[in-house]
N, C-alpha and C positions, 0 to 999 in steps of 0.2 A: 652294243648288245641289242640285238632286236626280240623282238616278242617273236611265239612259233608259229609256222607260217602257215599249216592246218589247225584248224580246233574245231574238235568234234564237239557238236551243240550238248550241251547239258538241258537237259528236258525240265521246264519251268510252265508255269500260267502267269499272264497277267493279274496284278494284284487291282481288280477294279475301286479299289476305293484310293487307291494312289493317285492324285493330283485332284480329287475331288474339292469342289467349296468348304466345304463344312465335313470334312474326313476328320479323325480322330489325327491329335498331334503323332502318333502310335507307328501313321502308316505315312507318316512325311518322306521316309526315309525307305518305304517298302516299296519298291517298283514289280517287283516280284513275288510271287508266293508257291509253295509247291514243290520248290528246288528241289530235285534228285538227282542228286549225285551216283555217281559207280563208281565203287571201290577203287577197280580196277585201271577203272580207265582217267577219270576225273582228280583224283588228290595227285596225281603225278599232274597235270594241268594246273590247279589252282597250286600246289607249291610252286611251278613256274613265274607265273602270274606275278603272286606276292612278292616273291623272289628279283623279278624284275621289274617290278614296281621300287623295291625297296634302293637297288641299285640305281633304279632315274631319282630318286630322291637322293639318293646318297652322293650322288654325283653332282646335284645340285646344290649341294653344301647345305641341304636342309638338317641333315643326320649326323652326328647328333645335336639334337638343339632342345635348348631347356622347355618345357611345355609351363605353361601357366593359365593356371584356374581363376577367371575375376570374378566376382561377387560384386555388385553393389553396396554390399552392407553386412563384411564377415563377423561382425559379433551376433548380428542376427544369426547370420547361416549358423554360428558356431553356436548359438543357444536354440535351434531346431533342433 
């Protein structure tokens, strides 16, 4: 299966505080900010996306596989 082989740019900004020294732990994960999507044109795109994302994993014998949570120290976490 491959990914489609046009994609119309989804209009975004740079998140400048992304990759900064001293950013908030907030925006480790934010490359982007701004994202606007189109109705129309865009969720028929990202359902592909996921879609075929889900299938390279699933094909790699990742899916289904049990997910685990480690704590250091669950009676702590559990009396938070």
């Amino acid at each position: 299966m491959q990914p489609p082989v046009t994609i119309p740019p989804i209009v975004t900004n740079r998140n400048p505080l992304y990759g900064a020294p001293n950013a908030p732990v907030t925006q480790k994960y934010r490359p982007l900010e701004g994202i606007q999507l189109t109705r129309g044109r865009d969720i028929p795109l990202c359902t592909g996306l996921l879609a075929f994302r889900r299938k390279l994993i699933s094909d790699a014998g990742m899916l289904p596989a049990p997910l685990g949570l480690m704590a250091p120290d669950w009676p702590d976490m559990i009396a938070k």
